[in-house]
C-alpha positions in Angstrom: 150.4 -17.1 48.1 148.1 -14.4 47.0 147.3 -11.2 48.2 143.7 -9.2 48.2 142.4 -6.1 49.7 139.4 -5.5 51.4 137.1 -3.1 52.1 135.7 -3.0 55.8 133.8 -0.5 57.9 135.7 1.9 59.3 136.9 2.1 62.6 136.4 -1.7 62.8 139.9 -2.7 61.2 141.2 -4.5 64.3 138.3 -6.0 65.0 137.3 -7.4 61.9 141.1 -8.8 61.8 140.6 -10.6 65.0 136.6 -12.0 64.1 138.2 -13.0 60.9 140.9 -14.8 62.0 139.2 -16.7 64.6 136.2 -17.6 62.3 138.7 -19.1 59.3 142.1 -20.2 60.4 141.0 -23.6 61.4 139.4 -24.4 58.1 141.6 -21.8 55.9 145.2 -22.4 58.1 147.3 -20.0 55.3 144.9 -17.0 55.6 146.4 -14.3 57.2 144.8 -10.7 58.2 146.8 -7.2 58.4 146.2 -4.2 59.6 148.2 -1.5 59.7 149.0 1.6 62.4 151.2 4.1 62.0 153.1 6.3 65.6 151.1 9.9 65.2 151.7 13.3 67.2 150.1 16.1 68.1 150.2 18.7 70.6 146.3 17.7 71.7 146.9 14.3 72.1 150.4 13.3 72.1 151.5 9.7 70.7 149.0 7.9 69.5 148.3 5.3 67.1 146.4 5.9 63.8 145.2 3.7 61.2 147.4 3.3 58.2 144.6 2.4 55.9 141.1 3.1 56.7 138.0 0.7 56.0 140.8 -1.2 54.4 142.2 -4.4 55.5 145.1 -6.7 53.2 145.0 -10.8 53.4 147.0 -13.4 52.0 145.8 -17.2 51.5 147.3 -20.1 49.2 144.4 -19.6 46.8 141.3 -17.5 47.0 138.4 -20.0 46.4 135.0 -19.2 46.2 134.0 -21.2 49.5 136.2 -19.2 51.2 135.1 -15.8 49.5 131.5 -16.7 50.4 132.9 -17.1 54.3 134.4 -14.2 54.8 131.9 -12.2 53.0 129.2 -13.5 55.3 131.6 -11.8 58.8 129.9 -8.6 59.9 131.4 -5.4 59.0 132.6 -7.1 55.4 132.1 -4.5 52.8 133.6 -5.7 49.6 136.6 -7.0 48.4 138.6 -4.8 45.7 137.9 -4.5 42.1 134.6 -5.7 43.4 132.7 -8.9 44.3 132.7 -10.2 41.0 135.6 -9.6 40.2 138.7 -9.9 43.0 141.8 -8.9 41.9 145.1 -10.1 43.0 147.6 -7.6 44.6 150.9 -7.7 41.8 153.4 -6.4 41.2 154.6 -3.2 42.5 152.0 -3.0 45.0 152.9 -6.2 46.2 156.2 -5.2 46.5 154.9 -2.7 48.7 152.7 -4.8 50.6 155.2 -7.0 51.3 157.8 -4.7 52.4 154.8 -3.6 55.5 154.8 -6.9 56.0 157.9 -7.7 56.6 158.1 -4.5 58.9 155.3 -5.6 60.9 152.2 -3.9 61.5 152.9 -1.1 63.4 155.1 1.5 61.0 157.5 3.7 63.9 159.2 7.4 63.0 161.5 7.1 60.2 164.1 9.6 59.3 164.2 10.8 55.6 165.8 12.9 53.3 163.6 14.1 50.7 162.6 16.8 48.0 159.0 17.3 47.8 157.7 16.1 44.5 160.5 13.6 44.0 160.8 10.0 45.2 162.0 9.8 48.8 164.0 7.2 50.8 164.5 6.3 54.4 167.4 6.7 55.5 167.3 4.8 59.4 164.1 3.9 60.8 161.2 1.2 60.3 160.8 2.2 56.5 164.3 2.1 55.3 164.1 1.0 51.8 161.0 2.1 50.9 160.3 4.5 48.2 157.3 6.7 47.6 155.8 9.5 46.0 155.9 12.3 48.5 152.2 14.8 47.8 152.7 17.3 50.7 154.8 18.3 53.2 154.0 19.5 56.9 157.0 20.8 58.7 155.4 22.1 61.5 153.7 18.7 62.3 156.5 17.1 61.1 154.2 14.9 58.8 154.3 13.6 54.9 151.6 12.4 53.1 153.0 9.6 50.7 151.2 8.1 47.5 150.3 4.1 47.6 150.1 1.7 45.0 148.6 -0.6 47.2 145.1 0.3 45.1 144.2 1.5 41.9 142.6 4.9 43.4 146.4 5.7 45.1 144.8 5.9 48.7 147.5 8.5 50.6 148.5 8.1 53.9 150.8 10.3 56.5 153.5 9.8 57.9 155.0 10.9 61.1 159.1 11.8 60.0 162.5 13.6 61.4 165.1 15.5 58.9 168.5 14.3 58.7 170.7 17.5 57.8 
């Protein structure tokens, strides 16, 4: 299988996931379409559930052909796929490792609990991202948030994460 990224509108993640899907799985059955949320708090608003990436959506297919790349560029909302159009590049390596592990976690990332030093590499210790490791940027204790380096693109997009401290 290989692995792309795309970039979509924002705000239209889901529902480019869903048009997606239902224009090319009959003709394209191994494509597959995720999107990722993360659990959020705040005060304001309580739990909630925020986008993981956004404007960014990940697929897999058997092979990226250029019928298919010509299909799914035509769905409304389709922005570009990453390098760029004319030149797709396959997600390897450890980004795909880290694609992967999402993956096999499922869509929705939950609260994990971590013990960490800011500016080191931090692990999950129980929760839905035990065994993942990541470059930790910033620290918010009061929210209770981290903000985590990916290698999921070449421009590390960041993205935070809702935590408890283990002792």
């Amino acid at each position: 299988m290989e692995y792309y990224c795309i970039m979509i509108f924002t705000g239209e993640e889901k529902k480019f996931k869903e048009k997606a899907t239902e224009i090319l799985k009959e003709k394209y059955p191994s494509v597959h379409f995720y999107f990722f949320q993360r659990k959020m708090y705040t005060e304001r608003r309580g739990w909630f559930l925020g986008t993981l990436f956004t404007g960014y959506l990940f697929f897999e297919i058997e092979e990226l052909t250029a019928a298919f790349f010509t299909e799914l560029r035509a769905i409304k909302g389709f922005c570009r796929i990453l390098r760029d159009n004319q030149n797709p590049t396959k997600i390897i390596g450890a980004a795909l490792e880290e694609l992967r592990f999402l993956i096999n976690d499922g869509e929705v990332l939950g609260v994990s609990k971590l013990q960490f030093l800011p500016g080191q590499k931090i692990k999950a210790i129980a929760g839905p991202l035990v065994g993942y490791e990541g470059s930790i940027l910033r620290v918010n204790k009061k929210q209770k948030r981290i903000t985590v380096r990916s290698s999921l693109t070449d421009n590390g997009l960041t993205f935070d994460l809702k935590y408890e401290e283990l002792g």
